[in-house]
C-alpha positions as CSV (number, residue, x, y, z in Angstrom):
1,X,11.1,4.8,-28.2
2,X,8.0,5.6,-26.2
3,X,4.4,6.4,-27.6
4,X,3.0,9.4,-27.8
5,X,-0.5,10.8,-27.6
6,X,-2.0,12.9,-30.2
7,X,-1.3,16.1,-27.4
8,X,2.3,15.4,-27.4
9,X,2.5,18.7,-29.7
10,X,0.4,20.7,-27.1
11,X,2.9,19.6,-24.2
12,X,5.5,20.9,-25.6
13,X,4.2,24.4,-26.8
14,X,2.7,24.7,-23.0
15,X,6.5,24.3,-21.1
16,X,5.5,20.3,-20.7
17,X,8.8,18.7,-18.9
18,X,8.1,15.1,-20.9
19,X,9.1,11.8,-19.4
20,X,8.6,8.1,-20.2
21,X,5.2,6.8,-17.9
22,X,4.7,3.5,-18.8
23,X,5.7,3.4,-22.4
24,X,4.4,6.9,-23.5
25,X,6.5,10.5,-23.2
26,X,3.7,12.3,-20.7
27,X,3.9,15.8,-19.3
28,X,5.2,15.4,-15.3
29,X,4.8,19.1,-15.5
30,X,4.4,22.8,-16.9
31,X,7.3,25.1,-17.1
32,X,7.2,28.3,-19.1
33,X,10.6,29.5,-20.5
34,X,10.7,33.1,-18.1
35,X,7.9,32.4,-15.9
36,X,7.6,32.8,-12.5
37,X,8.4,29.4,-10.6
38,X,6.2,29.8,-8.1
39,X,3.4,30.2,-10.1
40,X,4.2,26.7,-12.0
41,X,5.7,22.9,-11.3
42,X,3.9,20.0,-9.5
43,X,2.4,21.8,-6.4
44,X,1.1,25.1,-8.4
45,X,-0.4,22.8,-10.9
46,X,-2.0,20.7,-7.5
47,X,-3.3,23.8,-6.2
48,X,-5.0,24.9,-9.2
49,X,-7.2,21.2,-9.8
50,X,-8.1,22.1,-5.9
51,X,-9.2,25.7,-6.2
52,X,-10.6,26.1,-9.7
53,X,-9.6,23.4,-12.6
54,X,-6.8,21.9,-14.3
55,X,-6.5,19.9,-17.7
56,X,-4.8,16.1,-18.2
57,X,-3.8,14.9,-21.0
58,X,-5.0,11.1,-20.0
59,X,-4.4,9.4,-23.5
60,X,-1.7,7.1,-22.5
61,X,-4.8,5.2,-20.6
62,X,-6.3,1.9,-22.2
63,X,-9.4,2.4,-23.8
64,X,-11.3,-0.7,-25.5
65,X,-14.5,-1.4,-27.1
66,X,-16.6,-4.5,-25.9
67,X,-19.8,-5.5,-28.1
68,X,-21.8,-8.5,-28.9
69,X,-24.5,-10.6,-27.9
70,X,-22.8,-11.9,-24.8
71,X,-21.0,-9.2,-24.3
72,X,-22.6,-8.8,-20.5
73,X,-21.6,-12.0,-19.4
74,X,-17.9,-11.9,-20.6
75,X,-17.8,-9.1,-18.6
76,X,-20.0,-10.1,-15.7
77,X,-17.1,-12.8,-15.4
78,X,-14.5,-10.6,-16.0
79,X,-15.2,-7.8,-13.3
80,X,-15.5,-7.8,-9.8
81,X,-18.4,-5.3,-10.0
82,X,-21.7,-6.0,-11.2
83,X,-22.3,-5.5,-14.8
84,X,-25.8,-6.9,-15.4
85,X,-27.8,-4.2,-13.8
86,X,-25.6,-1.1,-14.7
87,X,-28.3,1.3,-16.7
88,X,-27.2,2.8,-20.5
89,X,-25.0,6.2,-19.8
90,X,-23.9,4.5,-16.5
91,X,-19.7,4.1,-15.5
92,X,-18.8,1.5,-12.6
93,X,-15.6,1.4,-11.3
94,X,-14.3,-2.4,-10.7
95,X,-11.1,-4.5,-10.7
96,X,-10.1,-7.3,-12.8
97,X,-8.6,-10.1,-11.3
98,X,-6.4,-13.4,-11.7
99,X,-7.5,-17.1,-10.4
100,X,-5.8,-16.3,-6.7
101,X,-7.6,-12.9,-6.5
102,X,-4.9,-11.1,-6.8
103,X,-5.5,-7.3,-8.8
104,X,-4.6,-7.4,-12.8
105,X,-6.0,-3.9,-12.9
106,X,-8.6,-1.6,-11.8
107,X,-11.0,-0.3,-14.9
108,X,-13.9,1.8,-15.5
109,X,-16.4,0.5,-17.5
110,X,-19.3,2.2,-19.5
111,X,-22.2,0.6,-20.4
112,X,-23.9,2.5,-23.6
113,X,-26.4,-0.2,-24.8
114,X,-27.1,-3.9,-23.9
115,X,-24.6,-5.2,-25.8
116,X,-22.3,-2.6,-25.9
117,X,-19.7,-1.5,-23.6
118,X,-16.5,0.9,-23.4
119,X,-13.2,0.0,-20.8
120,X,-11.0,2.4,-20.0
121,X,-7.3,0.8,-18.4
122,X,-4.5,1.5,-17.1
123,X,-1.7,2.2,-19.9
124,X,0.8,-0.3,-18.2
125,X,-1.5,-3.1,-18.3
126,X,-3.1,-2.9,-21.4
127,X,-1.3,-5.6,-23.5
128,X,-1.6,-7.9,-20.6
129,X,-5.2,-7.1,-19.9
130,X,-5.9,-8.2,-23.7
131,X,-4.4,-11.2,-23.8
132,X,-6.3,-11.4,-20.9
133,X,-10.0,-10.8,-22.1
134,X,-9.0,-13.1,-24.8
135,X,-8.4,-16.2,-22.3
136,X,-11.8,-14.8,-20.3
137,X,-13.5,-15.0,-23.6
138,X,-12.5,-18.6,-24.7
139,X,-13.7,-19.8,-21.1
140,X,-17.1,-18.9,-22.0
141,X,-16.9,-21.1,-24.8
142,X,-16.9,-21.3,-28.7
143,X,-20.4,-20.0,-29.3
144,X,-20.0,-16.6,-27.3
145,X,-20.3,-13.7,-29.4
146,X,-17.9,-11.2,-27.5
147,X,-16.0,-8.6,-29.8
148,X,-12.7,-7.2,-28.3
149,X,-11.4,-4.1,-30.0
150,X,-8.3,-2.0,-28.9
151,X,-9.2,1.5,-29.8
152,X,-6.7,3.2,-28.1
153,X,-4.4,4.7,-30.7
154,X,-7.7,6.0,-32.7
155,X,-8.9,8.1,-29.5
156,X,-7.8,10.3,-27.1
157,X,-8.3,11.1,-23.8
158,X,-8.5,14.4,-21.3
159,X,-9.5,14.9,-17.7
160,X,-10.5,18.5,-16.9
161,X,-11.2,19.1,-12.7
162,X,-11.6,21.4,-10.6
163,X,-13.9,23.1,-8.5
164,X,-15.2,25.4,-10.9
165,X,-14.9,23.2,-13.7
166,X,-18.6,22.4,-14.1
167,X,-19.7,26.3,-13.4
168,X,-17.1,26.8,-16.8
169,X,-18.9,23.8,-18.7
170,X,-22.4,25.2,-18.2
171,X,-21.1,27.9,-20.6
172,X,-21.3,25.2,-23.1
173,X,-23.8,22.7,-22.4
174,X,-26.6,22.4,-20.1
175,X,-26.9,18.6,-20.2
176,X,-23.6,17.5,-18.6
177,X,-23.7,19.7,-15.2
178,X,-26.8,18.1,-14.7
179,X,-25.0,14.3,-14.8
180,X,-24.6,12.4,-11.3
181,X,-21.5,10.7,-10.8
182,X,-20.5,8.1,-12.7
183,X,-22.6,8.9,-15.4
184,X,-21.7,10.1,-19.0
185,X,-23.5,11.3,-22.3
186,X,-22.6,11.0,-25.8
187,X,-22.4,14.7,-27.5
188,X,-21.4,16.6,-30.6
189,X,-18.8,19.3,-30.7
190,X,-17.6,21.1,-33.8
191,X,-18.1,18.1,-36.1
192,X,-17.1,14.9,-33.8
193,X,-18.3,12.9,-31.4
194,X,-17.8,13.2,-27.6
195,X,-18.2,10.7,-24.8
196,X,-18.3,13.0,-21.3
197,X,-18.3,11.0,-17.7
198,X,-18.5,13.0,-14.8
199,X,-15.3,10.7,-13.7
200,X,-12.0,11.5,-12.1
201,X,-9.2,10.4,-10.1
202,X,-8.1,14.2,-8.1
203,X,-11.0,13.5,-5.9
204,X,-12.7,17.0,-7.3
205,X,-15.6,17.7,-9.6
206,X,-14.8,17.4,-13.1
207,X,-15.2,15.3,-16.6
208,X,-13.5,13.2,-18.5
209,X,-13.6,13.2,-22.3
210,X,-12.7,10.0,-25.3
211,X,-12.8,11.6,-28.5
212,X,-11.0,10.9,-32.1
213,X,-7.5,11.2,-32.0
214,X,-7.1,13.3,-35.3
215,X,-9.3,16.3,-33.5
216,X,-7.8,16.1,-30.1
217,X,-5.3,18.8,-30.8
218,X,-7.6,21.4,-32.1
219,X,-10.6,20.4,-30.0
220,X,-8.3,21.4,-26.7
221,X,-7.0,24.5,-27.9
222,X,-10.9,26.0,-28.8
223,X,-12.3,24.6,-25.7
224,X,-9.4,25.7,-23.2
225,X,-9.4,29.0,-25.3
226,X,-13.2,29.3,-25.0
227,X,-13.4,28.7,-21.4
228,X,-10.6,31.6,-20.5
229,X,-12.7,33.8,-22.8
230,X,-16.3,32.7,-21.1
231,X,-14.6,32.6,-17.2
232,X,-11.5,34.3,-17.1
233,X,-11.6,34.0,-13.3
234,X,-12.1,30.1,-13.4
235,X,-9.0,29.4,-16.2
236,X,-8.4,25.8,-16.4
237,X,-4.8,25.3,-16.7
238,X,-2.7,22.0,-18.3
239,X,-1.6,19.8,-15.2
240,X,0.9,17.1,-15.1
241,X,0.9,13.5,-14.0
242,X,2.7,14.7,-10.9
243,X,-0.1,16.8,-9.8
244,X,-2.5,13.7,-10.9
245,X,-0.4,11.6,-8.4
246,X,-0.3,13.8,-5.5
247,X,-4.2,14.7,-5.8
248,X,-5.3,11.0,-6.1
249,X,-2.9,10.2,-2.9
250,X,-4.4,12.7,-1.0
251,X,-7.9,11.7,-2.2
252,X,-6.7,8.0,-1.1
253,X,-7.4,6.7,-4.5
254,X,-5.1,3.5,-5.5
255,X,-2.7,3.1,-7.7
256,X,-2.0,-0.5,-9.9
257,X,1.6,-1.2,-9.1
258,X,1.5,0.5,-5.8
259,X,-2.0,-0.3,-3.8
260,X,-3.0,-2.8,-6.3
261,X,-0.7,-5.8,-7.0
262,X,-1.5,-9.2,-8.7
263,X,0.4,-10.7,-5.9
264,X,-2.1,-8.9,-3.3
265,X,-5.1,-10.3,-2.7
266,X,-8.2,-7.2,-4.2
267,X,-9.9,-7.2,-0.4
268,X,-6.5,-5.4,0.7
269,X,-7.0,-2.6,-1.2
270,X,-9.8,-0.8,0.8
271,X,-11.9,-0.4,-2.4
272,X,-14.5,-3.2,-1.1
273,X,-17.1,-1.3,-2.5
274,X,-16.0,-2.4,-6.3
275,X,-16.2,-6.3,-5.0
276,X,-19.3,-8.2,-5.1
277,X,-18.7,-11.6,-3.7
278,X,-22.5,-12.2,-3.6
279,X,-22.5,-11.9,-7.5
280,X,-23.5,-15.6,-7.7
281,X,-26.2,-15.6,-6.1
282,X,-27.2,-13.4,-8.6
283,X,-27.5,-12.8,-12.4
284,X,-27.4,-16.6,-13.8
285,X,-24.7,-17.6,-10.9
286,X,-22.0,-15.7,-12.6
287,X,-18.8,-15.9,-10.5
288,X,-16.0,-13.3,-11.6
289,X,-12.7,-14.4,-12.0
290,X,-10.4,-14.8,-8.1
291,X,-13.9,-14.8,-6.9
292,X,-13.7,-18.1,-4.7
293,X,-10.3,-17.3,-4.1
294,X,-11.3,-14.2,-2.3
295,X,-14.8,-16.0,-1.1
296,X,-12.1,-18.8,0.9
297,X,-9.7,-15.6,2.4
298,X,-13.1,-14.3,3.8
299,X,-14.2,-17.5,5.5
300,X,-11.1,-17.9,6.9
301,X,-11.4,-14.5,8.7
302,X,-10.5,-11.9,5.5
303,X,-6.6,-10.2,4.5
304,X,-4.0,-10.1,7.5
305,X,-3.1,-6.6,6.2
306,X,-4.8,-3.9,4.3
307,X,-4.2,-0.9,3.0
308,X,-4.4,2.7,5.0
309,X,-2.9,6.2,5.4
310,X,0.1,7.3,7.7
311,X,0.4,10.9,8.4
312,X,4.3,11.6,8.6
313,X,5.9,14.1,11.0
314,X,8.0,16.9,9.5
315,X,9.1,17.2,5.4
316,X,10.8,14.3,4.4
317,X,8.7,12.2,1.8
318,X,8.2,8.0,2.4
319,X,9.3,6.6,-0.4
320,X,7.6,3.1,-1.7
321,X,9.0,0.1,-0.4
322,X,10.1,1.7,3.0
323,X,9.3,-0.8,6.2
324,X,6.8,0.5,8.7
325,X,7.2,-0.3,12.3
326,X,5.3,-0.1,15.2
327,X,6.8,-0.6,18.5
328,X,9.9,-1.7,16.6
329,X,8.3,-4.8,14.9
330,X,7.5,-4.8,11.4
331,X,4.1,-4.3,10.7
332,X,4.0,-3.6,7.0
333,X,5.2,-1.7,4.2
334,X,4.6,2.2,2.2
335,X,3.2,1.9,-1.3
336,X,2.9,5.9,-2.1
337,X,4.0,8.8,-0.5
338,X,4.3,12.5,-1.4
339,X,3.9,15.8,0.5
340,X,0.1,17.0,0.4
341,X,-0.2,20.5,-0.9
342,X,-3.4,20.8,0.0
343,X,-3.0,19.6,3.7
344,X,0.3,21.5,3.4
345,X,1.7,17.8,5.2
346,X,3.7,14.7,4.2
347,X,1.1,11.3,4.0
348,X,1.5,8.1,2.7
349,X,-0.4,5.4,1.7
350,X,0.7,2.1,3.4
351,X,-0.2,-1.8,3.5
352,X,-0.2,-2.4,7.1
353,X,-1.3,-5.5,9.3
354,X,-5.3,-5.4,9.6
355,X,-5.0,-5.1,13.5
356,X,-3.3,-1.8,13.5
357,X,-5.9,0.7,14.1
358,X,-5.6,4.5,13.3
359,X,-4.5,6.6,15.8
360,X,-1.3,4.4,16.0
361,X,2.1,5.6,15.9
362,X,4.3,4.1,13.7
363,X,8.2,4.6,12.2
364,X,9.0,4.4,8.7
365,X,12.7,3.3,7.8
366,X,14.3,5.1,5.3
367,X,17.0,2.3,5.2
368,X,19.4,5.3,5.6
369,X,19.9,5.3,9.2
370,X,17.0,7.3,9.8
371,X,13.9,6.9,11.0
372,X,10.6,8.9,9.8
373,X,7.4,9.1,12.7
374,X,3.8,8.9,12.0
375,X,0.6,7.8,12.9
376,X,-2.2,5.7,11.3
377,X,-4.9,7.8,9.8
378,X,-7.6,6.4,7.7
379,X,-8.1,6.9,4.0
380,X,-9.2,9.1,2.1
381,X,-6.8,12.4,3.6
382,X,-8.9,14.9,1.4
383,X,-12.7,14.9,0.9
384,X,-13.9,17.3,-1.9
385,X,-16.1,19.5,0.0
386,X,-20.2,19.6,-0.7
């Protein structure tokens, strides 16, 4: 029987159409009984995040507690980002890796003290990413001081973006407008305690909020209640994980499973930003785990293919899986594909050979007979305007 999150109640009394996601019953969308369809479903709830603000219930997502005095190096060996210099109230985005280099998981990770940190991962890798930490832990030998706790079932988890979402919060708080990206604050509301990042994965403005399980429920209700009363003209509206997939596609924002693999090495996934192969030279010589894996694909002139966007021609949707061709040869593979509301056309993301530049035109087989044409456009589709 799958989990479910302490807002399973909430999706229900909101029209949520509930379906198993990687071991959890999650809202794929809103659908009031006598509603007007157009208004609701996957691309009214997409529209919504990208003109004014919609609410996720993000609780199926890993969250885990990291503490102790070595508690920076475990993860310093651990994480392809650099963890050494991140500041208190800071987030850093990073992967975790195997020996070859391949991706275990992408994480965010928050540092709140010296020795104390918060991970946040993704729900279908959580019980593999513990055992894991465990093995990462015991490499750094018997007198590290590292605690590992799952705290996942005790919190929960929400995502409100949107445009507008911020001009809403300031109703409430004057401290967490003011946060840059990727930065988060510790507050009090009602009588618990709130961890806020100005995080996301729509590609729009927005927070994200870990807070006890047991007060979840009510918590949502007062706040989602108190912002229609406060900015009736900037409502923030439940959203679905369909919305959440067809806003992080158009954002070009990977997926684990799709972009990420453990079978693909991390500098295909066009997130090279999150990879720090100098970390050696750095911080006590620290290597993170794949590291010299992904140190030798770069001597010996970096991945043959990478991942990139394909703008499709007419409605029908790539699927994953589907070949991509160019000139009739293959040249690579989709990994996500959807129609964009927002660009009101149908992309895909795609792991292509390195060569191909954008601009190309390429043809996607459906393995029905049928052909789909596009050409190569670089990631991300969608930019949220400044």
């Amino acid at each position: 029987m799958p989990l479910r999150t302490p807002l399973h109640k909430f999706h229900l009394e909101h029209g949520g159409k509930m379906v198993d996601f990687a071991g959890w019953e999650m809202p794929l969308y809103y659908q009031q009984p006598g509603a007007d369809p157009s208004t609701q479903g996957i691309i009214a709830e997409h529209k919504q995040v990208r003109t004014s603000g919609g609410f996720f219930d993000v609780s199926h997502m890993g969250r885990v507690k990291v503490q102790g005095r070595h508690a920076r190096r475990f993860l310093e060996r651990l994480c392809t980002r650099k963890i050494f210099d991140m500041e208190p109230g800071q987030v850093r985005y990073s992967l975790v890796c195997n020996d070859a280099g391949g991706v275990k998981d992408d994480i965010l990770v928050y540092r709140l003290d010296d020795d104390d940190f918060y991970l946040v991962v993704n729900a279908s890798n959580r019980e593999k990413l513990l055992a894991h930490f465990d093995q990462v832990r015991a490499g750094l030998g018997a007198d590290a001081i590292v605690k590992i706790e799952d705290v996942t079932m005790k919190t929960a988890m929400v995502a409100i973006q949107g445009p507008k979402v911020m001009e809403v919060i300031s109703n409430f708080s004057r401290e967490i407008p003011t946060l840059k990206r990727y930065r988060f604050v510790e507050k009090n509301y009602l009588i618990m305690k709130l961890m806020v990042s100005r995080t996301g994965y729509t590609g729009e403005d927005g927070v994200e909020v870990i807070l006890p399980a047991m007060a979840v429920e009510m918590a949502m209700k007062m706040l989602l209640k108190d912002m229609a009363a406060k900015s009736p003209e900037s409502i923030v509206k439940p959203a679905g994980l369909g919305a959440r997939d067809t806003l992080r596609t158009e954002a070009g924002m990977p997926l684990y499973g799709h972009e990420l693999r453990e079978e693909w090495p991390a500098l295909t996934a066009g997130v090279d930003f999150a990879i720090a192969l100098d970390k050696h030279e750095h911080e006590r010589g620290e290597k993170f785990v794949g590291q010299d894996a992904l140190l030798r694909l770069k001597a010996d002139g970096g991945p043959k293919r990478r991942i990139t966007g394909i703008l499709i021609e007419g409605k029908r949707a790539a699927r994953q899986g589907m070949a991509v061709l160019v000139n009739g040869s293959p040249a690579g593979e989709v990994t996500s594909g959807c129609t964009g509301p927002t660009l009101d056309r149908v992309i895909a993301h795609a792991m292509l050979d390195a060569s191909i530049a954008p601009g190309t035109k390429v043809d996607i087989d459906t393995g029905k007979g049928a052909m789909l044409g596009g050409v190569v456009q670089a990631l991300p589709f969608y930019k949220m305007p400044k």
